[in-house]
N, C-alpha and C positions, 0 to 999 in steps of 0.2 A: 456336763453341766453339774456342779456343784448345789448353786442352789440359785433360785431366782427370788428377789427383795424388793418392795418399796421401799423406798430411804423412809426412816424418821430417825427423831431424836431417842425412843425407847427401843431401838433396832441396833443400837451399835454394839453391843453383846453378840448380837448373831452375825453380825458382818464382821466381827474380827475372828469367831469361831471358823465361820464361812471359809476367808482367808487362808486359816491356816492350813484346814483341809485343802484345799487348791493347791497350793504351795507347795504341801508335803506331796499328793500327787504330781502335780507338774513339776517337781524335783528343780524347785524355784520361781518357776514361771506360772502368771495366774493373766489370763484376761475378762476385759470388765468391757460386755456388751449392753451399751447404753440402749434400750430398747425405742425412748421416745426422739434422738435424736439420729439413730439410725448409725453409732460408731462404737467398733470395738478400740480398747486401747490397752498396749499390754505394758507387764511389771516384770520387773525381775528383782530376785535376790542374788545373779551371780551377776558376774563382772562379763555383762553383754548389753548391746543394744537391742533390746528386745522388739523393734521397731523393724529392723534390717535382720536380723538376727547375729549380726555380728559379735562375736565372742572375744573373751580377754584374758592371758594368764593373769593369775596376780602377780601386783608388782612387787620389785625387790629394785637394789639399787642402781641393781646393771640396767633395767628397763628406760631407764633415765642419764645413760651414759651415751656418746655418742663416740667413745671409744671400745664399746661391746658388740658383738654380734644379734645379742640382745636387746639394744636397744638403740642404735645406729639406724640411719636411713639406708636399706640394700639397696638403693641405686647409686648413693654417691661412697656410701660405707663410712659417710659420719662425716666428711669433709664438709660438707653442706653447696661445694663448689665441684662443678662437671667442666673437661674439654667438651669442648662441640665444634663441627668444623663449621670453619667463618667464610663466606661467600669474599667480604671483602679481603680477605687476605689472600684467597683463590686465584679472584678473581680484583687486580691491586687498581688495574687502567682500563676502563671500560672503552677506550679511542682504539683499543690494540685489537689483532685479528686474534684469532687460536693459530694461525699458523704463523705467527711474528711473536708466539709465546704467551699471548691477551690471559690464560688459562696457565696461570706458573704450573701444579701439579702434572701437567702433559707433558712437562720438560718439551726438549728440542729435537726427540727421536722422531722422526716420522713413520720408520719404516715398522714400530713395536704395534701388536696385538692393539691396546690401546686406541691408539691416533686411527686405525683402519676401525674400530666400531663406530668412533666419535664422526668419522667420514659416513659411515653407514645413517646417523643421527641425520648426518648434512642434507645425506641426498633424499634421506624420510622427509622432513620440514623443511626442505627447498631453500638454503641459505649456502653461503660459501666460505669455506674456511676461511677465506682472506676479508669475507667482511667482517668492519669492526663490531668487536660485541654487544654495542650497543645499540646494532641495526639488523641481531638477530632475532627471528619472532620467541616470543613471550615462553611458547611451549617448545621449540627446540632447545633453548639454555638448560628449561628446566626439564627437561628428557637428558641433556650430559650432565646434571649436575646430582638427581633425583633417580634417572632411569625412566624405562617403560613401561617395565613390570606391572600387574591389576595395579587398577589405580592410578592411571597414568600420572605424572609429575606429583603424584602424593609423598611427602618427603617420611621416609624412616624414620624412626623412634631412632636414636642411636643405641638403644639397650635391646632392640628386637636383634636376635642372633640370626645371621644370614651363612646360607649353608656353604662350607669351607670349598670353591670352586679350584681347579687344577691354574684359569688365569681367570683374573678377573675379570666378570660381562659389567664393562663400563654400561652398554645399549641396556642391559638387562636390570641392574642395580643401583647404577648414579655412580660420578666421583666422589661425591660428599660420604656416600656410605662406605664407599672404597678408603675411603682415610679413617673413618671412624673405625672400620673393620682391622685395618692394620693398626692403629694406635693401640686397639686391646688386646690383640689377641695374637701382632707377634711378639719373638724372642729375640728380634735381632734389634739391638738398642740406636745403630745406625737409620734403621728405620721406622723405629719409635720419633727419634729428633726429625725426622725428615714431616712424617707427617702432623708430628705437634705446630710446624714451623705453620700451618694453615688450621689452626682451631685455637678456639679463643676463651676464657676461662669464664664461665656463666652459671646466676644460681643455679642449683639443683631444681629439674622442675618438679620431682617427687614430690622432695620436703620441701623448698622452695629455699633455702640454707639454711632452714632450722637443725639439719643434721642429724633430728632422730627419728626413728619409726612412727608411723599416724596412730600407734595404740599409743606411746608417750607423751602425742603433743593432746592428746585428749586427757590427760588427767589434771589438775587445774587449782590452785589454792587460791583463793582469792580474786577468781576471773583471772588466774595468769598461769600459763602453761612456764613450765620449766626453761623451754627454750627463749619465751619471751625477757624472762628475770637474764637470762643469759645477754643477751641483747641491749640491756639497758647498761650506758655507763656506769661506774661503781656510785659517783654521786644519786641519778636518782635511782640504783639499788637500795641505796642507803636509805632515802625517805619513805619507799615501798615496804621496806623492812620496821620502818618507827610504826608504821598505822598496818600491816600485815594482821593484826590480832582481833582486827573490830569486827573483820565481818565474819569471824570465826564462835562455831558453836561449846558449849562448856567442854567437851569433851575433846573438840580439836582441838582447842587448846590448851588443854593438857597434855594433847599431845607433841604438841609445839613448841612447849613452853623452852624447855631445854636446849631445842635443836636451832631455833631462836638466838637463844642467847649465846651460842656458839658461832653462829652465823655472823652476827653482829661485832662479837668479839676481835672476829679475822678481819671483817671487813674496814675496823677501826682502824686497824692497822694501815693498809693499804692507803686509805685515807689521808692516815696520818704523813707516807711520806711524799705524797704529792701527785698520786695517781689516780684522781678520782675521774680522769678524762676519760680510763680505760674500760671497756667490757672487757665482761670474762669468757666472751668467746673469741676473744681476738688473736690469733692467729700468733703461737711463738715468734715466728720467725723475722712477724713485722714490728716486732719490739726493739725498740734501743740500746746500747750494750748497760748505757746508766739506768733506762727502765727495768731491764731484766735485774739487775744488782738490784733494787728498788725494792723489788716483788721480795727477792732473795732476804732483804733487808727486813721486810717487815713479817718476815715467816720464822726471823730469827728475836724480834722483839716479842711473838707471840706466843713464843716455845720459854720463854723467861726463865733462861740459864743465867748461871752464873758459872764465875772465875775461868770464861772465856777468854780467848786472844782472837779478836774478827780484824780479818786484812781486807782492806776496799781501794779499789780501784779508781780514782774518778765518778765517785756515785751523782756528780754534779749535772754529769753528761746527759744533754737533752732539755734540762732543767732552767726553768726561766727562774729571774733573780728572785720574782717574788715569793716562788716555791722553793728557795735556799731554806726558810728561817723553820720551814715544817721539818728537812731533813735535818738542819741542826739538831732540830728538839728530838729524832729519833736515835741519831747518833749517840747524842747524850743522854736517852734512856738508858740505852746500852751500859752508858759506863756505868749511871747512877744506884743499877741493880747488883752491880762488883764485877763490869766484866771490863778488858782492854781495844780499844778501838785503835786499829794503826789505816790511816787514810795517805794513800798517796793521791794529790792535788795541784791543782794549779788557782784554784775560784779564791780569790778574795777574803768574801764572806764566809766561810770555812777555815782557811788561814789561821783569821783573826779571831775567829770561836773557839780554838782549840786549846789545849792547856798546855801543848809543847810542843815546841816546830822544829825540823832537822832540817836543813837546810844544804842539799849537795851542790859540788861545783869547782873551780871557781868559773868553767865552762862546760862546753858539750864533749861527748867522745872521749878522746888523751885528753883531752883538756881537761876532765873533770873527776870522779870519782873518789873525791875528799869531801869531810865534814865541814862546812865554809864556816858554819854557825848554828845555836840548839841554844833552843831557853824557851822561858813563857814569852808568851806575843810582845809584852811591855819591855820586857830585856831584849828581844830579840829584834824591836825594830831600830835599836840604837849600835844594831851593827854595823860596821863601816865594810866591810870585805862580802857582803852578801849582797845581789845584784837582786833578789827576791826583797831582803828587809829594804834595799832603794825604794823600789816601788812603791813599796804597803804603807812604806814612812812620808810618803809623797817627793823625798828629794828626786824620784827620778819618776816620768812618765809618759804614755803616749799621748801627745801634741794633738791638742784641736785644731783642726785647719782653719787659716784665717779665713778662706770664702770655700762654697759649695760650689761643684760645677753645674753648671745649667742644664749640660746636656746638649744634642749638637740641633734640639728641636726637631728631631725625629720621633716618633712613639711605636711602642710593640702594646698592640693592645689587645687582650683575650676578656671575651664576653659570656656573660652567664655560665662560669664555671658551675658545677654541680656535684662533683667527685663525693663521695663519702659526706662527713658533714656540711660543707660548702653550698651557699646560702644563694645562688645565683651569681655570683663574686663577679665583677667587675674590675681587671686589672690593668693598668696603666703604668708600661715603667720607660719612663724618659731614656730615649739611645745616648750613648757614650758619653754616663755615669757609673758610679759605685750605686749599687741600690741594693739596700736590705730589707729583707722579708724578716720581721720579726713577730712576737705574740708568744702567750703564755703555750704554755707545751698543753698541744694536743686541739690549738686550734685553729688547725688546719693548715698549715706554711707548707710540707711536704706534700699535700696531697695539692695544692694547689701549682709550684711550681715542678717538683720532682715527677706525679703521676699527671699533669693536665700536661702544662706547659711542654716541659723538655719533650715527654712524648709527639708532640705535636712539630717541631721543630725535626726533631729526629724523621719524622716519616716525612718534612717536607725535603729536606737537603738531602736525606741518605737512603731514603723508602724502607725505613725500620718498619718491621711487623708489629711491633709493639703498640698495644689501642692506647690513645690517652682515654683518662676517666672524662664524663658528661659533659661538654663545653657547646654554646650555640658559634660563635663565631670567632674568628683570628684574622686582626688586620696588623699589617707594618711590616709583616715579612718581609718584603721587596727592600728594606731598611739594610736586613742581613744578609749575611752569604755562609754563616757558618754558625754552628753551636758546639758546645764541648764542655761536658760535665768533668770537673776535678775534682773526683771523691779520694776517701782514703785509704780505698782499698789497695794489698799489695800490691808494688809493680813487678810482684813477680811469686809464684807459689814454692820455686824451689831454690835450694843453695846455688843452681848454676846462674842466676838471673841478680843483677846488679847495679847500680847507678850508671856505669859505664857504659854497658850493653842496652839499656834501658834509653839514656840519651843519643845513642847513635856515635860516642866520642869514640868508644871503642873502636868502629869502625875506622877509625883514621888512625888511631894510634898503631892498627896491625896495620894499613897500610905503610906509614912512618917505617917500621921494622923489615918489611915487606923488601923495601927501599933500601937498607941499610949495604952497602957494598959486597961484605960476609955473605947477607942471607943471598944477594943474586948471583953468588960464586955457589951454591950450596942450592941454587936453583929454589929456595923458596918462596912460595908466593902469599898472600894473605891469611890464606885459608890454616898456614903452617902454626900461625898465632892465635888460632881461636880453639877455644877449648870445647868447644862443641864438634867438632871436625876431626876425622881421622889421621893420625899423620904425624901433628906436634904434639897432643896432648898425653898425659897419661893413662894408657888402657887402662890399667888397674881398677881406676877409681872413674872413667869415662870423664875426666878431665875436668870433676867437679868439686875434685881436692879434698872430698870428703866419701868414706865406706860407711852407707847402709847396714845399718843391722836390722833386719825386722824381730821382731817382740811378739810373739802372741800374746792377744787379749790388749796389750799397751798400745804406747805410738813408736814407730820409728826413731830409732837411732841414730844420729849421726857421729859419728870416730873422724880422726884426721887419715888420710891414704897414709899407710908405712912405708910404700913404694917412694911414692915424689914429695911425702910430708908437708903436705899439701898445698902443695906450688902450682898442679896443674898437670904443668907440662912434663916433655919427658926432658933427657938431659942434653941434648945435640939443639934442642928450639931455646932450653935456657942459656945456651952458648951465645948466641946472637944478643949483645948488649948498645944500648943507643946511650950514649953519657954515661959508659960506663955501668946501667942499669939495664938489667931482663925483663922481659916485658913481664915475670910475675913481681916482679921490683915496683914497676910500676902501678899494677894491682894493687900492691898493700900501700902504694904511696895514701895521704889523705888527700883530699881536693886543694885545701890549700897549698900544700908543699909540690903539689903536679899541675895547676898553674902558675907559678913560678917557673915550675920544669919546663915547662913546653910555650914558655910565653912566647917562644920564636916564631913555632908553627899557628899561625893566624888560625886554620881552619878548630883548631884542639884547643886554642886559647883562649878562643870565645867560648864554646860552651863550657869549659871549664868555669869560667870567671862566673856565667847566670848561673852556676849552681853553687859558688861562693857568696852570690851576693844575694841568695835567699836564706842565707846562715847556716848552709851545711858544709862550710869548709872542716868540720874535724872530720867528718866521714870519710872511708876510704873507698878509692875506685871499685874496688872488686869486694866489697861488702856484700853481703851474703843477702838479698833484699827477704827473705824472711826474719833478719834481723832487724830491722828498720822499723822504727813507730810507723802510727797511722800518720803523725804530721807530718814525719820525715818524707813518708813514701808520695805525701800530697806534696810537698815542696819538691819532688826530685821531679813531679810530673808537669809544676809550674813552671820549673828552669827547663823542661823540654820545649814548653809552649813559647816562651821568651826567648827562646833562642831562635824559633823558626821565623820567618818574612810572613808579618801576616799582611790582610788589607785593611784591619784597623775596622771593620765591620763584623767582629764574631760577639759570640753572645757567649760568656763565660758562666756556669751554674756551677756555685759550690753550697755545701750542707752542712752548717757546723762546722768549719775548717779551723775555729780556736781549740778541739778539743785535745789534747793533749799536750797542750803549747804552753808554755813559761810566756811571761807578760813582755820579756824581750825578745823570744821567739814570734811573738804576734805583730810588734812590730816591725820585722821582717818581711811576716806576710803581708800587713797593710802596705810598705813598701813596694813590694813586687805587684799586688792587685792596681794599686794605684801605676806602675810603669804600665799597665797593662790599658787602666782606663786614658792615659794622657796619649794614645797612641790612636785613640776614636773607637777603643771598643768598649763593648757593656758586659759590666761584670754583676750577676745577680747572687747572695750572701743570703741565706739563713740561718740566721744569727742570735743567741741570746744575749753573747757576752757584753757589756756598756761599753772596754773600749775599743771592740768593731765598730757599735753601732754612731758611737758621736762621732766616728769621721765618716759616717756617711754623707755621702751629696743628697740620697733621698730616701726615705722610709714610708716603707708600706706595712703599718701595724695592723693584724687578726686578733679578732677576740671577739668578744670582751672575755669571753673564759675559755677553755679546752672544752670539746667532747661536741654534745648538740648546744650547748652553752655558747660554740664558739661560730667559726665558719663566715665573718663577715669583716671586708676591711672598717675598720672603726677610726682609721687616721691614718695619712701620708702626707710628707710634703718634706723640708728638710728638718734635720735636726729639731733645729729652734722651733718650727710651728709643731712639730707632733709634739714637743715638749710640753705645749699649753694645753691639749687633751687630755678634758678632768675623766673621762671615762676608760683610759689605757693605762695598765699596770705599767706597760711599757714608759710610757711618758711622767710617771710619779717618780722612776729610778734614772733616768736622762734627765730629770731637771737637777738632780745633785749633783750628773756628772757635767752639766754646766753652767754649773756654778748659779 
């Protein structure tokens, strides 16, 4: 005891003496034992809770990264997201027995270690493998799925470490722990993906997905921890950041002041090119390619170089119309501080912003690869030889339909969506129409149809694992018999993988050869024409026509084979000629010029022709599919689907499919979507572009803004009536486009 005091107002001299004394001896720490109310309460001067006695380093910047070890959550190690294994994915049919597989993880071995303890579980709780799991008691499920261990049916922590057994005691430890146990801590990646296939991605219960350590999320400016400014989209960052200074003391904010205005400086940016829907904890990976450019774009307007050359790709990508006039205005800072902007585009509004347009062509593939036309927008839209100045000049363009389809009066309807920002959504999309999802970027079209929907489809037709996000209920199913997302990813990762192979045409034209007189004296059969197979191809190069060079530190190389100079094959299967051409003849044919060729054989003819008549006739059969745009490779996957017998009840899901496409490449695709919808199926489009959306038959617009701003349908119906919604970005730029 230091000293004991009556408080007064001529005491506070001796009570700060008091103090210090205290202080210096508790080498920080003082408590003050209220005598009349009967409570001690303590202080501190170092970085502790003096209450708990919990203690704190000081911080630095790593403390507040979720990329440090330092300052990271140790149970998720900063992802803020854990596997956990999912019962429902375990366990997919609760009608099924465990020994009719009711229990996927038990696989179909009876005879293994395993299946004899889970038998042991049976004859403990009196139940029988062959009854269904749904009419097993309560605590034998959860003795196979938990274990017996102290605690009976007490479920593990997934991060308590269970000690490395020679086999697994299923009776002793749970299945569930059995997967979590092999997910961490083997080395064999086969069995990594086996047991991922049964756990399901869920916050961190540590942090709860804040992602850093609990001394981080306690330090706090403004009543707001680091992780929560993370959290907010960059909009209300930005308002948090204008009044950030009021409830700060003279000295914090001095200390602020600078760090402040630096904060605010980047954030402008961001802003400025149309991304204010995003957090800054959102996840790389679930960015856009025009997002990421975006970011890229605005780190380059804030770095304020000059006599730069910047190349952009499609920055348009993602980008609704009415967020075009923000990226304009950042593009043209760019120039206006002395630097060069070269945009490769397809958008309109960009186009006709620009100070000089190059214009290639006069088609696709051989067709093109010349200068058609170049000037300022004013000279260049009075060119007659450019199929781009058509358009822009309005003598040429995509046709409003004179009527909207009604649809066959069927409905697919998903109730109280939830996902990410999604506002309880209510979705209604009319059977065997074209129907667009559109809304300003970032509110919420992907997560509604891409993460709720498809998922949902998928685990009913094909019992995908994959959870859709939050949804109360799905009617109309019964409507459909199929789903099939055409995104734009490759059809193929490597040079051996091709349009040809890829549609299945391939397969008939080696039979074709197969057939030919020669090869049946010569005894070969199909297999002698595939370059994947031993036999006809060229060993050299494994019949991919091209040698590997690996690169340390780079990427891969690819060279032409010097063996078969890159034909393929070896020289006795090139010998075998059908019209005078070898089947690598026919590889480098283009589509157009090889349905002409084979217009005899019906089976080659047709699918030749659906992949001419989605505009890829300059491509060639044997085109390397890592060479192929994203639209190319989405059109090579359309003419796959056109070509098969469907039942006119599937459900088509595409995301963006204008992106990369020339405005007469688009009407290509409207064409082929539309054979698709006259046929009785539904095709669902999320869409920015205007002219996708004015030939829709119906429209389901999100908004009113991106981010928590958005997440709520705000207008559907066709064209003409979303057009008259005063409250949709969407509907201000569709009533110009009719008229």
């Amino acid at each position: 005891v230091v000293d004991r005091i009556k408080m007064a107002k001529d005491r506070r001299d001796r009570l700060s003496q008091s103090l210090s004394t205290a202080l210096r001896m508790g080498e920080g720490l003082v408590m003050i034992n209220d005598l009349e109310n009967d409570t001690v309460t303590a202080f501190s001067r170092n970085l502790m809770d003096a209450e708990n006695g919990i203690s704190y380093e000081e911080p630095s910047p790593n403390t507040f990264s979720f990329n440090s070890p330092y300052g990271y959550c140790p149970t998720c190690k900063g992802l803020g997201r854990v596997n956990t294994p999912d019962i429902d994915k375990a366990i997919p049919d609760r009608s099924k027995s465990i020994s009719k597989g009711g229990i996927v993880p038990l696989g179909e071995n009876r005879d293994n270690t395993t299946f004899k303890q889970v038998r042991n579980i049976a004859k403990k709780f009196k139940f029988k493998l062959s009854d269904p799991i749904s009419k097993i008691p309560a605590k034998g499920l959860e003795a196979i799925l938990y274990g017996t261990e102290a605690g009976k049916a007490k479920r593990r922590s997934r991060y308590d470490r269970i000690a490395h057994d020679r086999v697994w005691d299923v009776e002793k430890n749970g299945l569930m722990n059995m997967i979590s146990r092999w997910y961490e801590e083997t080395s064999s990646e086969r069995i990594r993906q086996w047991a991922e296939e049964f756990m399901t991605i869920s916050d961190c219960p540590e942090c709860e997905g804040a992602r850093l350590r609990l001394e981080a999320r306690h330090f706090k400016v403004n009543g707001r921890a680091i992780h929560e400014l993370a959290q907010m989209d960059l909009h209300e960052l930005g308002e948090w950041l204008e009044t950030a200074e009021d409830g700060m003391d003279d000295r914090t904010k001095l200390i602020a002041k600078d760090i402040l205005k630096e904060i605010r400086f980047r954030l402008h940016f961001l802003l400025h090119v149309g991304l204010d829907y995003l957090s800054l904890d959102r996840p790389g990976r679930s960015l856009s390619g025009g997002e990421a450019q975006r970011i890229r774009l605005a780190t380059q307007i804030g770095s304020q170089l000059t006599g730069i050359t910047y190349i952009l790709d499609e920055p348009s990508i993602g980008l609704h119309t009415r967020d075009n006039e923000r990226l304009i205005a950042a593009l043209r800072e760019l120039t206006d501080i002395g630097n060069t902007v070269l945009v490769v585009e397809h958008d309109r509004d960009i186009m006709l912003a620009s100070d000089y347009l190059i214009d290639l062509g006069p088609g696709a593939g051989e067709y093109g690869g010349e200068v058609v036309a170049a000037g300022p927008p004013k000279q260049f839209l009075k060119e007659k030889k450019s199929i781009t100045a058509d358009y822009l000049a309005g003598r040429k363009a995509i046709e409003i339909p004179e009527s909207r389809r009604p649809g066959n009066g069927k409905y697919l309807q998903l109730l109280g969506a939830t996902g990410n920002n999604l506002k309880g959504v209510d979705l209604k999309i009319p059977l065997g129409t074209l129907t667009l999802v559109t809304g300003v970027s970032g509110s919420g079209k992907s997560t509604l149809i891409n993460e709720t929907l498809y998922p949902i489809l998928r685990q009913h037709f094909y019992n995908s694992l994959k959870r859709p996000m939050d949804y109360k209920k799905i009617k109309g199913l019964e409507h459909v018999d199929k789903v099939i997302e055409i995104d734009q990813s490759p059809i193929g990762r490597t040079p051996r993988s091709n349009p040809a192979t890829y549609t299945g045409v391939f397969t008939h034209i080696r039979k074709l050869f197969s057939d030919l007189p020669e090869a049946k004296i010569r005894g070969y059969k199909p297999g002698r024409f595939s370059f994947n197979v031993k036999g006809g191809r060229c060993e050299v190069c494994g019949g991919s026509g091209m040698r590997v060079i690996e690169m340390n530190f780079l990427p891969d190389v690819y060279v032409e084979c010097e063996t078969c100079n890159g034909k393929r094959y070896n020289r006795e299967t090139l010998e075998i000629l059908y019209k005078g051409k070898s089947i690598n003849d026919v590889l480098e044919m283009s589509v157009t010029e090889a349905t002409e060729f084979f217009k005899p054989i019906p089976k080659i003819y047709r699918r030749l022709k659906t992949l001419a008549s989605v505009g890829l006739g300059y491509i060639t059969l044997g085109q390397q599919a890592t060479t192929l745009s994203g639209g190319e490779a989405q059109r090579v996957k359309l003419s796959e689907e056109l070509s098969k017998r469907d039942t006119g009840n599937t459900v088509y899901i595409l995301d963006e499919p204008t992106t990369g496409l020339h405005f007469e490449d688009i009407r290509y695709l409207l064409k082929v979507l539309n054979q698709l919808v006259d046929k009785g199926n539904t095709v669902i489009v999320i869409e920015h572009t205007m002219d996708v959306i004015k030939v829709a038959d119906h429209i389901i617009d999100l908004g009113p803004e991106g981010g928590r701003g958005g997440g709520e349908i705000i207008s559907q119906g066709t064209p003409e009536e979303v057009a008259k919604n005063k409250k949709s970005h969407t509907a201000r730029f569709l009533r110009a486009e009719l008229g």
